[in-house]
Every structure is written in C-alpha cells, then in structure tokens.
C-alpha positions in Angstrom: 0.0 0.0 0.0 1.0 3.6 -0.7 0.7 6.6 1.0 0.2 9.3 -1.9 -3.0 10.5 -2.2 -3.6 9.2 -5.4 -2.9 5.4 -3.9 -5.5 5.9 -0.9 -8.8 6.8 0.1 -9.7 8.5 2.7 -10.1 5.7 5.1 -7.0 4.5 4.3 -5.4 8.1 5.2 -7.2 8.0 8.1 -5.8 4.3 9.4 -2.4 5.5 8.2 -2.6 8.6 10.3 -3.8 7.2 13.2 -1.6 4.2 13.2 1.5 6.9 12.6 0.3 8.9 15.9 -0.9 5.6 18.0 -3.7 7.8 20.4 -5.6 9.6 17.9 -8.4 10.6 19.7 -5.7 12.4 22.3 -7.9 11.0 24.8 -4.9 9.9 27.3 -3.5 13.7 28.1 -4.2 16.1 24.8 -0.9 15.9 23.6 -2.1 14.4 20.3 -5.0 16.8 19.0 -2.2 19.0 17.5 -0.6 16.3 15.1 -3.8 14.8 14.6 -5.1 18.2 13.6 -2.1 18.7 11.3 -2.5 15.8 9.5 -6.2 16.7 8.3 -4.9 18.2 5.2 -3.7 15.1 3.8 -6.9 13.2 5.4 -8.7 15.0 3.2 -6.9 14.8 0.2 -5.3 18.4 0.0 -1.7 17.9 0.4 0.5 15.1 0.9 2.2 13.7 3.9 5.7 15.1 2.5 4.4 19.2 2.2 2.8 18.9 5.6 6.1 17.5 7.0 8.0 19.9 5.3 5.4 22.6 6.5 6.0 21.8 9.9 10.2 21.8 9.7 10.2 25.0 7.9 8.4 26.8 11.0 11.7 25.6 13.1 15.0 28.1 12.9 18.3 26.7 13.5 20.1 28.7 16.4 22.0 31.9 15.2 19.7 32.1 12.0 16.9 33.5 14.3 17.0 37.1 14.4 18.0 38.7 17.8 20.2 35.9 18.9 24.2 36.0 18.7 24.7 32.6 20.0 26.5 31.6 23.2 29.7 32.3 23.1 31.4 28.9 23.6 32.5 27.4 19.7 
C-alpha cells in the first residue's frame, strides 16, 4: 500500500494517520489533537504527507539564524 493521495482513500489516510500517531483521539492527556489536527490536510486529500512535514520543519530556525540571537559564546 502507498501513502500518496492518489494510492489511498480517505479511510486508508485516516488508518495510516492514526496508526502513525498511536492515540488519535488524544484521549490519554491532549498531547495528540495538535498532530492529529495537522495531518487533516492530507486526510482530506489536500496535500500530501511530505508538504505537511516539510510545512511543519520550515516553522523551526536553526540557532544563530533567528534574528536577535548571537549565539553563546562557547564554539
């Protein structure tokens, strides 16, 4: 089985999701709803698993890249 859009329905996206997140429902502490929120896109069919994982790296900065900060000291 794929993973592409194109390869799955919608139930499978959904089984494929929840079996990548284990705890779907977030029922155990809330720590899930995020992913499972995140991954709703490709649920649906509107983007694929790779654009929402890229989506979700590109929001991260690596250390003296973000403005304001001029690192530690220590290299």
């Amino acid at each position: 089985m794929g993973y592409l859009i194109s390869e799955t329905t919608k139930a499978e996206r959904e089984a494929i999701v929840a079996e990548s997140l284990g705890n779907i429902e977030a029922t155990c502490d809330g720590c899930m709803s995020g992913l499972a929120e995140m991954y709703q896109d490709y649920i649906d069919g509107k983007k694929e698993l790779r654009e929402i994982n890229m989506e979700f790296n590109a929001r991260y900065v690596h250390g003296e890249d973000m403005p304001g900060r001029s690192g530690c000291g220590y290299k």
